[in-house]
GUKE-598954 format. One line per 2 residues: number of its first residue (from 0); their letters; for each residue z, x, y of C-alpha. Coordinates in steps of 0.25 Angstrom, whole numbers, padded with zeros to 4 digits. Example, Ala and Ser with C-alpha at 12.3 -4.5 7.8 and 13.67 -1.06 7.14 Angstrom:
<midrens>
0> AS> 0031:0049:-0018 | 0029:0055:-0004
</midrens>
This chain:
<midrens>
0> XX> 0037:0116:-0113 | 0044:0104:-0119
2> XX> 0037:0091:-0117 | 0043:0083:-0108
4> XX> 0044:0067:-0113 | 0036:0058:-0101
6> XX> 0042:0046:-0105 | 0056:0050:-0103
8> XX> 0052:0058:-0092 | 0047:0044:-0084
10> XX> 0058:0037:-0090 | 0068:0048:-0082
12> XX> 0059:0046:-0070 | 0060:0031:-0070
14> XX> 0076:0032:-0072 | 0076:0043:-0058
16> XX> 0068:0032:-0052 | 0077:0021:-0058
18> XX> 0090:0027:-0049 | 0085:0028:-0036
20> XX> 0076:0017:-0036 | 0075:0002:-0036
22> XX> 0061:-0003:-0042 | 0058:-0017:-0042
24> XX> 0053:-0018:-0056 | 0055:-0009:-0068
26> XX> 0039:-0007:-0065 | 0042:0002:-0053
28> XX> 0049:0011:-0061 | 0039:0013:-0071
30> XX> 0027:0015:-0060 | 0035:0024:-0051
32> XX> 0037:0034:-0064 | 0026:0034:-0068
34> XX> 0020:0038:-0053 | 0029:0049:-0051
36> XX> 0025:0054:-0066 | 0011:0052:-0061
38> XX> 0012:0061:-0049 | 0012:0074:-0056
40> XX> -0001:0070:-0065 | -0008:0065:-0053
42> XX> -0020:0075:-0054 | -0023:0067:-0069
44> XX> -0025:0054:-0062 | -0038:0049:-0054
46> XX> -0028:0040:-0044 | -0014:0040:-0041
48> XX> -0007:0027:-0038 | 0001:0027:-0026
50> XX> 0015:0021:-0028 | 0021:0012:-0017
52> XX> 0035:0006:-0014 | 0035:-0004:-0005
54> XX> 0044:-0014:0000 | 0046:-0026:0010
56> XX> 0058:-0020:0018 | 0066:-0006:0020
58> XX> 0077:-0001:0010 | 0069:-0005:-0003
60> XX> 0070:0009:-0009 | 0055:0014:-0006
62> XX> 0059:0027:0001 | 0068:0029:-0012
64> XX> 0059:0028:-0020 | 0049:0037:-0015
66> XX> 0062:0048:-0013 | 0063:0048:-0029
68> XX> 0048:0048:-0030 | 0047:0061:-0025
70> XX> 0057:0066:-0032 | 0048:0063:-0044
72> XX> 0034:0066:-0040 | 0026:0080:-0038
74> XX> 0028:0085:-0021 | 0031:0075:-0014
76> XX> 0028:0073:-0002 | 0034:0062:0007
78> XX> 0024:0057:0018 | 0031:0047:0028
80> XX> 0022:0051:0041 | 0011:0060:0034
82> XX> -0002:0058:0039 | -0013:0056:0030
84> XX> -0018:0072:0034 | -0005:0077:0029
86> XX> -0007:0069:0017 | -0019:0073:0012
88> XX> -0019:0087:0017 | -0004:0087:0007
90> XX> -0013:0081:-0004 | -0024:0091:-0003
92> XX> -0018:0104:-0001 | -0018:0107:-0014
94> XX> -0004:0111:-0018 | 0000:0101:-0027
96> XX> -0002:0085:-0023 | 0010:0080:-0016
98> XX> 0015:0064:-0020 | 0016:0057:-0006
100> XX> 0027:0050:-0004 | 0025:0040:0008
102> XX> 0036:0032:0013 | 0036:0021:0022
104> XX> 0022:0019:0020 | 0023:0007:0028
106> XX> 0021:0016:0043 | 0009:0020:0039
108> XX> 0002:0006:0032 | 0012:-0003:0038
110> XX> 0008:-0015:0048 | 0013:-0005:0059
112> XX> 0008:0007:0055 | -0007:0008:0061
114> XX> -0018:0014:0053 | -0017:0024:0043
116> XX> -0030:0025:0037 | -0030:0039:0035
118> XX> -0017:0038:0026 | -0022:0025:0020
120> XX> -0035:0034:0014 | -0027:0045:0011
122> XX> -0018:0036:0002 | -0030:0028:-0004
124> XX> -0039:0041:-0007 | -0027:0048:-0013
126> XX> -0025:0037:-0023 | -0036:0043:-0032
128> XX> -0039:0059:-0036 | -0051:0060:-0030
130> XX> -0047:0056:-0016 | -0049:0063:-0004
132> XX> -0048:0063:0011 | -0058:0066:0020
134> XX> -0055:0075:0032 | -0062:0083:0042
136> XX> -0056:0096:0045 | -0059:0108:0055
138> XX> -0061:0106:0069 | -0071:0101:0080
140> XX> -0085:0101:0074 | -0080:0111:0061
142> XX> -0075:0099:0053 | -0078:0097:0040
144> XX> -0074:0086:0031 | -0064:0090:0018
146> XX> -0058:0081:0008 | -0043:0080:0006
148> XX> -0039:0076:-0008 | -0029:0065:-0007
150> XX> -0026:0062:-0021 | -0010:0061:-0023
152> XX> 0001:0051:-0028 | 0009:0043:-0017
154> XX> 0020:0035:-0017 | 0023:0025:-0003
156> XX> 0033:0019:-0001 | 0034:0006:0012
158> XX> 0037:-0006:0018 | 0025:-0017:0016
160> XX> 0014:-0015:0008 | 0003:-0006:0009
162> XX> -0013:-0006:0010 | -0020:-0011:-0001
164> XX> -0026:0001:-0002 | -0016:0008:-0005
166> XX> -0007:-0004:-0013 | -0019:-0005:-0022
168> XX> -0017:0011:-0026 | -0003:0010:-0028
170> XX> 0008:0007:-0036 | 0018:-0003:-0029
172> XX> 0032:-0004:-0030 | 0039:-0016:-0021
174> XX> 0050:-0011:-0019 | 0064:-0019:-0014
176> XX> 0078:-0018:-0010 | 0088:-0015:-0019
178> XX> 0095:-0027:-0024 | 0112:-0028:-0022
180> XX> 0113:-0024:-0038 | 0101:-0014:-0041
182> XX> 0108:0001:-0037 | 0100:0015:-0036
184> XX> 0107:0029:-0037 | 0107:0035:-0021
186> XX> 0097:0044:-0021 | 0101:0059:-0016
188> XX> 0091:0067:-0014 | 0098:0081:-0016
190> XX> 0102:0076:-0029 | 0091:0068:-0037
192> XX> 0079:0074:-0031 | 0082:0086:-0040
194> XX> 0082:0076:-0052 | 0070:0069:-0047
196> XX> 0063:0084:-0046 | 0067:0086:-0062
198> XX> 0061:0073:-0065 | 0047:0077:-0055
200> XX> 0047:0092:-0062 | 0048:0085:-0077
202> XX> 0037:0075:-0072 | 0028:0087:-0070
204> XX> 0030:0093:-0082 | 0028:0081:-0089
206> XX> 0015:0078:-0081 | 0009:0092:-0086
208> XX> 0013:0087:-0100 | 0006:0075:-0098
210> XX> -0005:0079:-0089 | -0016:0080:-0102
212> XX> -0011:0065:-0107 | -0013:0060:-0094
214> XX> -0027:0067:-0089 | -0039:0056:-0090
216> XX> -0029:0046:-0097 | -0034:0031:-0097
218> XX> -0019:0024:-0099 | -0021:0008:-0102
220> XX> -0021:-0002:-0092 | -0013:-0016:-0093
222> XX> -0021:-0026:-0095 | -0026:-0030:-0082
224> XX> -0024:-0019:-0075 | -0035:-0014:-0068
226> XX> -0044:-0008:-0056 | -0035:-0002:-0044
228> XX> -0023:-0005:-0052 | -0027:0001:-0065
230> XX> -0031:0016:-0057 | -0015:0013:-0048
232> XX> -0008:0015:-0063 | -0018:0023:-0073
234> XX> -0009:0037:-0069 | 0003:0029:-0072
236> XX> 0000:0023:-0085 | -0006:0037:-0088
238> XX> 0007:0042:-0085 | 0015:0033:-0094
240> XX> 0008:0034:-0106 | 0009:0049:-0106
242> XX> 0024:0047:-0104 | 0023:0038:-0116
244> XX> 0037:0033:-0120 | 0035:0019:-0115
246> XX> 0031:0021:-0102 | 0018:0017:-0104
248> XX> 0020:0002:-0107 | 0031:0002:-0096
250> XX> 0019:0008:-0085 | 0009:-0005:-0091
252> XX> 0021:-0013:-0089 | 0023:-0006:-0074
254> XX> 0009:-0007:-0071 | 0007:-0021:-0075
256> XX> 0019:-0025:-0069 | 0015:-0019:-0055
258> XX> 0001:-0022:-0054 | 0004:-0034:-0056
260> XX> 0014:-0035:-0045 | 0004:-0028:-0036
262> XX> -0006:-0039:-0036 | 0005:-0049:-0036
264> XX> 0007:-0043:-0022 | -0007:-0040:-0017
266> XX> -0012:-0052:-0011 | -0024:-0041:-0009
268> XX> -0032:-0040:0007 | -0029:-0052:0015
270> XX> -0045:-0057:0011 | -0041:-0058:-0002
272> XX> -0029:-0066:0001 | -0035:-0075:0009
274> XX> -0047:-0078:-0002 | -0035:-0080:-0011
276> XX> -0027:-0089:-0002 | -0040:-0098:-0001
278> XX> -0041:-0099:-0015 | -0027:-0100:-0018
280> XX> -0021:-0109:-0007 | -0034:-0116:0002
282> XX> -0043:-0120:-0005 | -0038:-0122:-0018
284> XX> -0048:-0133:-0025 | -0054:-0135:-0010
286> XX> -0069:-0133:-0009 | -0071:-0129:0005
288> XX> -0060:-0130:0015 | -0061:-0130:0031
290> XX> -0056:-0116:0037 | -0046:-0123:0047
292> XX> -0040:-0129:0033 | -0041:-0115:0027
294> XX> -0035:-0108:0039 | -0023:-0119:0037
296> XX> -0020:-0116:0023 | -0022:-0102:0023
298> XX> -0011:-0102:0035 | -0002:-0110:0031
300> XX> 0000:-0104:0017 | 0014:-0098:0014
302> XX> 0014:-0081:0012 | 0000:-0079:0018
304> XX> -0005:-0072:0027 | -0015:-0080:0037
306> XX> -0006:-0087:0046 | -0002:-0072:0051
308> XX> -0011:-0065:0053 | -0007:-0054:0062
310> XX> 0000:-0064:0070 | -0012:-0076:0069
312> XX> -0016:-0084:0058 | -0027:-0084:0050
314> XX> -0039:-0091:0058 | -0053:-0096:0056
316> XX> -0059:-0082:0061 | -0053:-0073:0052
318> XX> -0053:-0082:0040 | -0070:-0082:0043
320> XX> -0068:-0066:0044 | -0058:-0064:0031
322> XX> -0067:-0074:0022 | -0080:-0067:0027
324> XX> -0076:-0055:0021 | -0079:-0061:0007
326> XX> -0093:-0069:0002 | -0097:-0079:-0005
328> XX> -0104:-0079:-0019 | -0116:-0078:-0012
330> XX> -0111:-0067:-0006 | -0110:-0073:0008
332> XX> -0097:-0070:0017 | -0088:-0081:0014
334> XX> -0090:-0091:0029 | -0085:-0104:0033
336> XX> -0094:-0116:0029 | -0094:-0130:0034
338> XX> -0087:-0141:0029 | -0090:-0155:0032
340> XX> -0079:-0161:0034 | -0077:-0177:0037
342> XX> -0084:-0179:0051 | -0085:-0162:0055
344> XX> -0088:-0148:0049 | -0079:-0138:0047
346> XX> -0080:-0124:0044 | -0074:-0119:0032
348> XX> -0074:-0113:0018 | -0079:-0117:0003
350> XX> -0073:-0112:-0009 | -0086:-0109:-0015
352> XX> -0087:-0097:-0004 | -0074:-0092:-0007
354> XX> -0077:-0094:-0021 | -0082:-0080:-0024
356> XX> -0072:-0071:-0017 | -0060:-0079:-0024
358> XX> -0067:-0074:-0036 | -0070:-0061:-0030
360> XX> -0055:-0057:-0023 | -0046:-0066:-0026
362> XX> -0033:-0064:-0037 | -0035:-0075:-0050
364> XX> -0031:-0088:-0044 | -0018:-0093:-0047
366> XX> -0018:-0101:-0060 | -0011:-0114:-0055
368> XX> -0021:-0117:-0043 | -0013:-0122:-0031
370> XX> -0017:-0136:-0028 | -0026:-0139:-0015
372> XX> -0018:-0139:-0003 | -0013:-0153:0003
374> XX> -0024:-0160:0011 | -0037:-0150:0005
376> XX> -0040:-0158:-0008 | -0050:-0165:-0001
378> XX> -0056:-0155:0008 | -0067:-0150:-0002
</midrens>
């Protein structure tokens, strides 16, 4: 069998992307090859990263994205309203792991969409080679309970976001509308799926090819890159570098260029934000600070969350409720203290109690500190 040259494989890959889709950054086009390549060696990896395209509003090219994907990726199988035991019944059957391909992702983790747990642990146990779900089976006082493996590759597409859960295992692609000047070839299905198929039948030959360069491979990580990150694109710097060619500085280019922008986006759980915004933007050089001053700032600050709150503000009880969440360096809940005050006592919060959890969960601080706000230089 004549070998089959990877790099110019993935560069073909990309350029079939390149006529139907509109990425946002040269990035995206490096990832989403290298994930369809890393569908058909997924039995080499111990996780799969889950590739999302998401976007703010309709007709930004999600959907079209995923209709070339599984032009290009080992059976496919399209999961708008499947339910998680559909799922992982597909995924353990044991004739070949499909690649689920869920679109509008959104009905099913969206604000109206109710609870999904099931589908939600599906998706997260999947993500790694020895996840399983558990399930009883038979009937009445016969059941007995069976694992369902549930490793496989996904790729979402929605509206929104999506739960950090899932985010965190995920390589995401903000997708957006197509400017006046940028144009993609139509895509027609009876004619360039059979080209995408080409391309997916070379893929697995390749993958066979490469399958003993890629079996317990270490690839290099970019500086910085590390922990959940680190495990989201280890099969697709394996890939890359079994490509060769130069796809493996342009996947450390990708990688860095993405996981950067993920954080960029990921003010992370609302806890964490509201640590952050104390540091950030209340009590910058204050020592302690009374709640009604804090509830003030935090409401009023431009891009935040707390003045709307499922329709209310942020208010003294849940602020107490949120910040006893995390303790102190003594290992105490973090509570209000008093604060004497000219002629009265007020309850509030030091710095010093916040002190260890800023170190604990926060993002580095910003490197230009913000001055105090008007009218709290004086309150420490």
């Amino acid at each position: 069998m004549t070998a089959i040259d990877g790099a110019a494989l993935l560069n073909e890959v990309e350029a079939f992307h390149r006529r139907f889709n509109v990425f946002p950054t040269e990035a995206a086009f490096v990832a989403v090859a290298l994930w369809d390549a890393h569908a058909h060696l997924l039995d080499c990896f111990d996780s799969t990263p889950r590739i999302a395209f998401l976007s703010p509003e309709p007709g930004s090219g999600k959907t079209r994205a995923l209709e070339i994907v599984e032009t290009l990726v080992p059976q496919p199988m399209t999961a708008v309203n499947a339910s998680a035991a559909a799922l992982f019944r597909s995924v353990s059957a044991g004739n070949g792991k499909p690649t689920i391909l869920f679109d509008e992702i959104d009905t099913v983790f969206g604000p109206k969409a109710g609870d999904n747990e099931e589908l939600r642990g599906f998706l997260n146990a999947g993500h790694r080679r020895t996840g399983v779900t558990y399930r009883c089976i038979g009937d009445g006082g016969q059941q007995t309970v069976q694992a369902f493996p549930s490793y496989c590759a996904v790729a979402v597409a929605g509206l929104g976001s999506l739960p950090d859960t899932i985010m965190s295992r995920a390589v995401v692609i903000r997708m957006r509308r197509r400017a006046r000047n940028e144009r993609v070839e139509p895509f027609r299905a009876r004619v360039h799926e059979a080209e995408g198929h080409k391309l997916r039948d070379r893929l697995a030959t390749w993958a066979e090819q490469a399958r003993a360069s890629v079996v317990g491979a270490w690839p290099e990580m970019p500086d910085g890159v590390t922990d959940r990150p680190a495990d989201v694109w280890e099969p697709l710097l394996a890939i890359a570098d079994a490509a060769g060619g130069d796809w493996p500085d342009r996947a450390r280019q990708a990688c860095v260029a993405l996981v950067t922008a993920s954080k960029a986006n990921d003010k992370g759980s609302l806890g964490v934000r509201l640590l952050t915004d104390l540091r950030d933007h209340v009590m910058v050089g204050i020592e302690r600070l009374p709640t009604v001053a804090i509830l003030d700032r935090l409401n009023a600050l431009d891009d935040a969350p707390w003045a709307d709150l499922h329709g209310k503000p942020l208010d003294n009880r849940r602020l107490s409720r949120m910040l006893a969440e995390y303790m102190t360096a003594d290992n105490e809940p973090i509570a209000s203290r008093n604060i004497k005050t000219a002629g009265s006592v007020l309850k509030g919060y030091y710095a010093a109690d916040l002190s260890d959890a800023w170190a604990r969960y926060c993002p580095p601080p910003p490197e230009s500190p913000l001055p105090p706000l008007p009218g709290t230089e004086n309150m420490a």
